[in-house]
C-alpha positions in Angstrom: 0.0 0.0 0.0 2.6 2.3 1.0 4.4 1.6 -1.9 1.4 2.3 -4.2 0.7 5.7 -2.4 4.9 7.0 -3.3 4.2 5.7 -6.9 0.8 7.6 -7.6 2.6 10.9 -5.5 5.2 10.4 -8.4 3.3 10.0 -11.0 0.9 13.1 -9.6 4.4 15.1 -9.6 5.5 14.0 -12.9 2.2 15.1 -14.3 2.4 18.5 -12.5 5.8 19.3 -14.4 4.5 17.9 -17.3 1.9 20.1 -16.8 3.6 23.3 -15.8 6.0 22.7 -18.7 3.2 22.8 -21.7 2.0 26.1 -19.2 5.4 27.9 -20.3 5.4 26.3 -23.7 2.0 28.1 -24.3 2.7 31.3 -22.8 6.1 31.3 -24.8 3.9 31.0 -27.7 1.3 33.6 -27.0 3.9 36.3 -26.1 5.8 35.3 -29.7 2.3 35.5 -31.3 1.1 39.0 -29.5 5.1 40.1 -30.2 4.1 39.6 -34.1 0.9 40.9 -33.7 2.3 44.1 -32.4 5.0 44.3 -35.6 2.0 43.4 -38.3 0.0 46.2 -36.7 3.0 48.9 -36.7 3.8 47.4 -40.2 -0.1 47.6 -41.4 -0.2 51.5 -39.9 2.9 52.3 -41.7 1.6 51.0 -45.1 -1.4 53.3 -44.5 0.2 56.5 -43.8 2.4 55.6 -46.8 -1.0 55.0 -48.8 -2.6 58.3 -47.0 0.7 60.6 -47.8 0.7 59.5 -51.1 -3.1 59.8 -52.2 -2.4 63.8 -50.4 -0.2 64.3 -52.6 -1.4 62.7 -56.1 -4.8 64.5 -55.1 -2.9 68.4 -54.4 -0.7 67.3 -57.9 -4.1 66.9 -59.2 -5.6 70.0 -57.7 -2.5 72.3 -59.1 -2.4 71.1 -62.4 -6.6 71.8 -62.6 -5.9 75.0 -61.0 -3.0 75.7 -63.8 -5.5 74.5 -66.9 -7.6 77.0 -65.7 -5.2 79.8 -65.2 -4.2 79.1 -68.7 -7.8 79.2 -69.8 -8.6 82.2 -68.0 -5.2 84.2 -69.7 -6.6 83.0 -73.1 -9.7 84.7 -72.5 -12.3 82.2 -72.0 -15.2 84.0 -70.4 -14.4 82.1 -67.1 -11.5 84.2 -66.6 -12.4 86.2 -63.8 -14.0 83.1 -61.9 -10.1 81.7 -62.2 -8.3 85.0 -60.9 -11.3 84.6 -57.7 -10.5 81.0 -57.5 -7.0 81.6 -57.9 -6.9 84.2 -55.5 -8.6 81.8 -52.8 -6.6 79.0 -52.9 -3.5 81.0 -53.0 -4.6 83.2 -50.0 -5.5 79.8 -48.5 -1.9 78.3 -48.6 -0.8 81.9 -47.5 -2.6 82.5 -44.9 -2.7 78.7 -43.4 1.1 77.1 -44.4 3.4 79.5 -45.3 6.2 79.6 -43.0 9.1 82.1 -43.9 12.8 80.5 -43.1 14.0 83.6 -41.1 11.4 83.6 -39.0 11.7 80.8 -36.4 11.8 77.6 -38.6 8.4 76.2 -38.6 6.2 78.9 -36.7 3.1 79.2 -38.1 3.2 82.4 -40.1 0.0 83.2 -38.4 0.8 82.8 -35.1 4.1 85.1 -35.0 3.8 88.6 -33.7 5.1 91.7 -35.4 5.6 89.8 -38.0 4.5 91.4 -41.9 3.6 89.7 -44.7 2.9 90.5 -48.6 1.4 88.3 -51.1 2.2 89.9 -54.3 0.6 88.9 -57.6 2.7 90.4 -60.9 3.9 88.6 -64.0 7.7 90.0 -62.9 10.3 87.0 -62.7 12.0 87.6 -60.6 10.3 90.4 -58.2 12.1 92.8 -55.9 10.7 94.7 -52.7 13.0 97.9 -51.7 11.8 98.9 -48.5 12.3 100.7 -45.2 11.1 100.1 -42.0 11.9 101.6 -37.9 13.9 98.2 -37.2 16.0 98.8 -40.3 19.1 101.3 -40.5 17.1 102.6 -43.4 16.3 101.9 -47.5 17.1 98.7 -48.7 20.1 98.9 -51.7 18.3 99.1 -54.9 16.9 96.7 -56.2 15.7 95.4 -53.1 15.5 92.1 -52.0 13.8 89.2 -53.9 11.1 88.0 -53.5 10.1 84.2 -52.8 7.5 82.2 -55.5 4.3 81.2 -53.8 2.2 77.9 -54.8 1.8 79.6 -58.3 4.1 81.3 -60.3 2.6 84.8 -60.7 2.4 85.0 -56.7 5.3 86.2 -54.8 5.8 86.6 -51.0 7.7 88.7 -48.5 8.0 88.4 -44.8 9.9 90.4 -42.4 9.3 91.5 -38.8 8.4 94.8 -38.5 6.3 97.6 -37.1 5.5 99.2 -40.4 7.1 99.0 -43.7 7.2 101.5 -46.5 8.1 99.6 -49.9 7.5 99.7 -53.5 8.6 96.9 -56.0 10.0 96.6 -58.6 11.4 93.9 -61.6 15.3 94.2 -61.1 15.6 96.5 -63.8 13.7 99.3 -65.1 10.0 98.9 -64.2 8.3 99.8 -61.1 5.0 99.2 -58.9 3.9 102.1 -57.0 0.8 103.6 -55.7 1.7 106.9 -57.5 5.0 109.3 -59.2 5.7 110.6 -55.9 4.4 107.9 -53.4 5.2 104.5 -52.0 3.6 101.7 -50.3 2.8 101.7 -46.7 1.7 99.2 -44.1 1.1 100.8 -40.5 0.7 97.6 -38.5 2.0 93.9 -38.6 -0.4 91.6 -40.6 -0.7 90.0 -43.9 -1.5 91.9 -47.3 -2.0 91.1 -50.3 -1.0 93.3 -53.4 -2.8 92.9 -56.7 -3.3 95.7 -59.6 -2.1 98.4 -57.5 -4.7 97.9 -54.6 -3.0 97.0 -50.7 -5.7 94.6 -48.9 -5.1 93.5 -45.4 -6.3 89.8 -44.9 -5.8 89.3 -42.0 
């Protein structure tokens, strides 16, 4: 009898660690399943922010190149001209006003959310444009011609930032023509803001 009772507390024992060792064998296996698990879910959400980035950027190609057929209708005087200048106008403004981030100015601040800080959208068919201007934080006029100006999202738009308190200005194309308000006048902003310049006429947008 007592013999009997050691074998079946062996045999109980043996089963145990047989036991406890297909325990670790499973859990070994879960952890290398959830492990993969993890790395096919990283791997899935970096295939679709590959697929997202890439559709945002077929769909704005797609967007310019509409925006440019219709530019290039509107300059070839189709009657929908001046509903492409509006549009035009918009969607640059838009970018302007939303993404535009000037390189001097804190590398990456939203445009919109610096203070002090003025800036010109300036729609001419000069390539290049210049801006020759004077302001209180400057030690005065700019050296003719100026400084150039950057190309916005379409060609005919160029933009100027620069933090200021005011600026006087007029602009010109490097050469021999310029853009002012009048013979004996230039440009003048009085506050920090952004303007846009188009035909002669200063607007503050915002």
């Amino acid at each position: 009898m007592f013999k009997e009772a050691q074998q079946r507390i062996i045999d109980l024992n043996q089963s145990r660690l047989y036991a406890l060792e297909e325990l670790a064998e499973a859990r070994a296996k879960i952890i290398d399943l959830e492990e993969r698990l993890s790395h096919a879910e990283k791997d899935a959400f970096g295939v679709t922010m590959a697929v997202a980035q890439e559709a945002a950027s077929l769909k704005q190609e797609a967007k310019r190149e509409e925006v440019e057929k219709k530019v290039a209708n509107g300059a070839s005087g189709s009657p929908a001209g001046g509903e492409v200048a509006v549009e035009q106008a918009e969607q640059e403004t838009e970018v302007f006003l939303s993404d535009y981030d000037d390189d001097d100015e804190g590398g990456g601040t939203p445009f919109e959310a610096a203070t002090g800080v003025i800036s010109i959208l300036y729609e001419t068919s000069w390539e290049p444009a210049f801006i020759h201007f004077n302001s209180p934080e400057q030690s005065g006029w700019t050296d003719s011609p100026g400084m150039k100006m950057k190309t916005g999202e379409l060609p005919n738009h160029k933009i100027f930032s620069i933090t200021a308190s005011n600026l006087e200005f007029v602009l010109n194309d490097g050469e021999y023509e310029w853009d002012k308000p009048s013979f004996d006048a230039n440009y003048f902003i009085g506050s920090p803001g952004s303007y846009i310049l188009k035909n002669g006429k200063l607007e503050k947008v915002r």
